[in-house]
C-alpha positions in Angstrom: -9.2 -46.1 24.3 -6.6 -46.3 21.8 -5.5 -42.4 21.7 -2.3 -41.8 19.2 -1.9 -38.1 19.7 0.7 -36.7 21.8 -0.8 -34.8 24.6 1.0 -31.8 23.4 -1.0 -28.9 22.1 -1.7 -28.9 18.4 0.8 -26.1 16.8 -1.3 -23.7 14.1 0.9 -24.4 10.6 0.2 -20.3 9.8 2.9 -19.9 12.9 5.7 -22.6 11.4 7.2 -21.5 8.2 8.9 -24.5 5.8 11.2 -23.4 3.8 13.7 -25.0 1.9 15.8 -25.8 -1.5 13.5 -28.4 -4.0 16.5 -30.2 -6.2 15.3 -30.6 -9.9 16.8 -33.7 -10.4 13.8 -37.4 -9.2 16.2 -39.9 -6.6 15.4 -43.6 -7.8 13.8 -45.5 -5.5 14.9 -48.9 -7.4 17.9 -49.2 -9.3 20.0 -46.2 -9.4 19.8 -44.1 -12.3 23.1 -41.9 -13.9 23.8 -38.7 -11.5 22.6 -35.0 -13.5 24.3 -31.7 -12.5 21.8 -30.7 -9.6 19.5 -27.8 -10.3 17.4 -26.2 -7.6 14.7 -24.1 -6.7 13.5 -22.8 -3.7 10.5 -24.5 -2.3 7.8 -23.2 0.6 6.9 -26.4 2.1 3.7 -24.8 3.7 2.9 -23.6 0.4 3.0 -27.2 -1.0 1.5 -29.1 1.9 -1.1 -26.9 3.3 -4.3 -25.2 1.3 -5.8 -23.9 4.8 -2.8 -22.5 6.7 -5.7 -20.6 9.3 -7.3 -23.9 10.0 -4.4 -26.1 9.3 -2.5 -27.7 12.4 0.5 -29.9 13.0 0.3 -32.9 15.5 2.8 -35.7 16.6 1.2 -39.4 16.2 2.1 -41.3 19.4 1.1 -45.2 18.9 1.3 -47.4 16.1 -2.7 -47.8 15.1 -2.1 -46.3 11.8 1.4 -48.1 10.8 -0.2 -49.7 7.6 -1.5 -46.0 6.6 2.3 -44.9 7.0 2.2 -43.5 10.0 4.2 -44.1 12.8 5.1 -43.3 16.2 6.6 -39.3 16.0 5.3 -38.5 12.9 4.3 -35.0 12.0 0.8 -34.8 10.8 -0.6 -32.2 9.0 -4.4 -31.9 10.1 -6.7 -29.5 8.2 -10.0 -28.7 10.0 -11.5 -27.0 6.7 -11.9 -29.9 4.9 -15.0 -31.5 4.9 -14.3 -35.6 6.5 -15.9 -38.2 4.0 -15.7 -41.9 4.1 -12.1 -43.2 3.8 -10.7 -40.2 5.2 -8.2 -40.5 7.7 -9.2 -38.1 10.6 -8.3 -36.6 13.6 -11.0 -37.4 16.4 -12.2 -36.6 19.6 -13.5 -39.5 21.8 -14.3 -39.1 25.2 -12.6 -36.3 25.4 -9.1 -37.8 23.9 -7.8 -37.3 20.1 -7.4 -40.2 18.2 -6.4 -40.9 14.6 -7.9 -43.3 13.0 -9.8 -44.1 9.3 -13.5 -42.4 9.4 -16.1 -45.1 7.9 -19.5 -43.9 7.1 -22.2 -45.7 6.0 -25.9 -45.9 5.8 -25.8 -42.7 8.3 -23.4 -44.7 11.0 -19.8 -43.7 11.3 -17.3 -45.7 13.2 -13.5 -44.9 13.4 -10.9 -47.6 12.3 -7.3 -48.6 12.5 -4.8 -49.5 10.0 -3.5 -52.1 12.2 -5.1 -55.3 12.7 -4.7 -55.3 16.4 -6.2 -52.5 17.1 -10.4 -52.7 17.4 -12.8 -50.5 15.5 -14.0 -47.6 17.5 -17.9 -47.7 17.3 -19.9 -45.1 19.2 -21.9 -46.5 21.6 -25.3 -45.2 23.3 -25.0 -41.4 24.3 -21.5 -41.3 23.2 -20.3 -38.9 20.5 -16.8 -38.8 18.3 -15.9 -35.5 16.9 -14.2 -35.4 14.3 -11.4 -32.7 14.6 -9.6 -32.4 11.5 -8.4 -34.2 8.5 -4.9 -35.8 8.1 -3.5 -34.4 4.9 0.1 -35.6 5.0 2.9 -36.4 7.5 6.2 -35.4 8.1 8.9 -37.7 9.3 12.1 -37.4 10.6 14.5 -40.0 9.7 17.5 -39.1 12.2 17.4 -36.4 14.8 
């Protein structure tokens, strides 16, 4: 089992306030553009990223199964258990007791769970077994330098 969840608790987002100072002014990401006076505005970060802040959790990814999804080992990841997981989804799962994050396939009334890294295998239930799907990923937060 490939789990990628830290075996901390997950953290309720309603009990982690973000707050911070949104700059008006875009950064390029390719060539540099000609500097503005900076602007700002204050910005509620868990107004922005979270729509169910009662059923809305934070978890840190530990692994690197989902690398070509963008996320990596540490990450913050926003998981909302309100929304209803559909095909293509990326989800956080409960097999065999141990959360997992992978992509949720479902087709023709079969799900399976799989990785955005080739060297990870597809998670397919077998007989008796059952995945629970736990929440939906909704973003991730990463931290750069500590």
């Amino acid at each position: 089992m490939h789990s990628i969840i830290s075996s901390q608790l997950p953290v309720p987002a309603s009990s982690v306030p973000l707050q911070g100072f949104l700059l008006n002014n875009r950064v390029c990401a390719g060539f540099p553009s000609p500097a503005e006076d900076l602007g700002a505005q204050r910005i509620d970060l868990t107004e922005l990223l979270i729509k169910h802040p009662q059923a809305t959790y934070y978890l840190r990814a530990n692994g690197q199964s989902m690398v070509e999804a963008g996320i990596f080992h540490n990450d913050i990841m926003v998981v909302d258990r309100a929304i209803k997981p559909r095909h293509n989804h990326i989800v956080v799962a409960i097999v065999d007791g141990d959360f997992t994050v992978k992509y949720l396939y479902q087709r023709a009334g079969r799900i399976k769970l799989k990785a955005a890294n080739p060297t990870f295998p597809e998670i397919v239930p077998k007989d008796g077994q059952t995945i629970e799907v736990w929440g939906v990923v909704t973003s991730t937060i990463k931290q750069f330098q500590e």
